[in-house]
N, C-alpha and C positions, 0 to 999 in steps of 0.2 A: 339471808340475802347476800349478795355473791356484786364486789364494783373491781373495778379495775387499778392496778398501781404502776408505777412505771417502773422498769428495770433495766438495767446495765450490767452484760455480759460481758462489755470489756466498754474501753474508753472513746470506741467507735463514735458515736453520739455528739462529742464535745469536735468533733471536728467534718461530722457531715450536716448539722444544722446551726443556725446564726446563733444562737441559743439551743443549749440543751436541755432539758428538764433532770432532776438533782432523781436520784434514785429512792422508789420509793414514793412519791408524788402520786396521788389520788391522779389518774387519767382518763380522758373524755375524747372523743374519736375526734375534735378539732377541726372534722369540716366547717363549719359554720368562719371560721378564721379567713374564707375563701369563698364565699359567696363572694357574686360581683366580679370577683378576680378571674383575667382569664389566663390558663393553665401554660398557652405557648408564651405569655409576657414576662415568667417567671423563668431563671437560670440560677444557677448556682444550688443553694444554701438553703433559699426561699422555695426552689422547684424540689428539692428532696423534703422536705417537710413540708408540702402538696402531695407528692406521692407515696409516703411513706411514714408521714408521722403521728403521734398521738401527741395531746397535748395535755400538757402535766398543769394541773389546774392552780397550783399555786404561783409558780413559775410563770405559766406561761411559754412553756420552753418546749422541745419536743424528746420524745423519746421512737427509737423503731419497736421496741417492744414493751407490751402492756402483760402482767401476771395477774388471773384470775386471786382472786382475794374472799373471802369471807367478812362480811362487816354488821355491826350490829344497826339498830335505828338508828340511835345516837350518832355516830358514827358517819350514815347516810345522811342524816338532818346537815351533819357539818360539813360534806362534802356541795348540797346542793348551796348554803349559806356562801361557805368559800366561792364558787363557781358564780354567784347571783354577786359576790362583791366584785370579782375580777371583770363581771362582764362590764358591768356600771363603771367600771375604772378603765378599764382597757378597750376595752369598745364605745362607750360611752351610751350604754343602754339608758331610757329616757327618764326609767325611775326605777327605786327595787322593785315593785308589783310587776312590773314587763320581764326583769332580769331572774327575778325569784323562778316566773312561768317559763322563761326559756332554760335556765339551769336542771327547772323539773321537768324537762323532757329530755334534755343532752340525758340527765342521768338513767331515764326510763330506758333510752336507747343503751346506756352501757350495761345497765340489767340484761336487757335483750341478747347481748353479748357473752353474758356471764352462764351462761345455763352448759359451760363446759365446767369439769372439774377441778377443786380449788389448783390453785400450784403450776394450772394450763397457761401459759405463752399464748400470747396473738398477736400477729403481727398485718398491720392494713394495709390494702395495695389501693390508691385512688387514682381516678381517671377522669375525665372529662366526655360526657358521649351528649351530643344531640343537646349541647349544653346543659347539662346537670352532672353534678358531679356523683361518680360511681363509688360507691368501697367495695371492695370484700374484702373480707376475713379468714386467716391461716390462722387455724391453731395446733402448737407442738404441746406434747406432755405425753408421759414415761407410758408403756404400756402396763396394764397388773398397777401394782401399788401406784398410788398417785405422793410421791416425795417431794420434796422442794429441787426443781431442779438447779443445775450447777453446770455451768462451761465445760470445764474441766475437772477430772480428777485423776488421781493420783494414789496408784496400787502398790504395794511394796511386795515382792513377790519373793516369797525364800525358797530353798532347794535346786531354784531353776539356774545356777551358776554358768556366766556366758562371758567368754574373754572382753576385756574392754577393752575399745576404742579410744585410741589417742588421737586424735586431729589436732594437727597444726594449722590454726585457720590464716594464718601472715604467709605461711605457707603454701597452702591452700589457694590464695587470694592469689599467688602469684604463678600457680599453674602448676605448683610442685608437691607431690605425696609425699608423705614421710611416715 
């Protein structure tokens, strides 16, 4: 069985939503956060995480991007637990038996999601149509091997010797080459 976790490719996150979610964060597509809410009421902080964000179940915080995961039962038991105590707490769901049934369907829908291969990226686009709110779903990952992906990396390349670059950037900054 295959849930979703949150990830940070860089520090982006912590400054385009009011809360970020911590890297790593078991994640759930976070519509339900927006029911009610309508989409032109929302600016800033609050409108990027309506159109863009997932939400990290412990936290409560958002992420843009979710990575496909591998998890065992156990695992899934404790992610729907966490999710059924955050809703009662943070929503104020009316008892666990409501919060329990609503957790066990956020996470049937992130299964739904997961039927890509493990180490895949997904990032949600939502929208507002005809009053209901819209998702779809992008997902990135390596073509051939499926590896953990990475931002960046960094090749160390021998034989290939290329004069270097010296930049004076105070230099530079002031219109002048050297």
């Amino acid at each position: 069985m295959k849930l979703l976790r949150t990830i940070q490719l860089d520090p982006s996150d912590t400054l385009v939503f009011e809360r970020a979610a911590e890297p790593g964060e078991w994640a759930v597509s976070g519509a339900f956060m927006f029911v009610g809410v309508d989409p032109e009421t929302l600016s800033g902080k609050a409108r990027a995480a309506f159109r863009t964000g997932f939400l990290g179940v412990q936290s409560f915080g958002w992420s843009t991007l979710a990575q496909v995961v591998e998890v065992t039962q156990a695992q899934h038991k404790i992610v729907i637990e966490s999710l059924s105590y955050q809703l009662r707490e943070q929503l104020g769901a009316p008892d666990l038996a409501a919060a329990s049934a609503a957790a066990e369907e956020e996470l049937a829908f992130v299964v739904s999601l997961c039927d890509r291969p493990k180490d895949t990226l997904i990032a949600v686009s939502r929208t507002l149509e005809d009053g209901a709110i819209r998702e779809s779903f992008r997902s990135l990952h390596l073509p051939g091997e499926h590896l953990p992906m990475r931002a960046f990396s960094f090749l160390q390349v021998e034989g290939e010797d290329e004069p270097a670059d010296e930049i004076n950037l105070v230099d530079l900054a002031k219109g002048e080459r050297t």
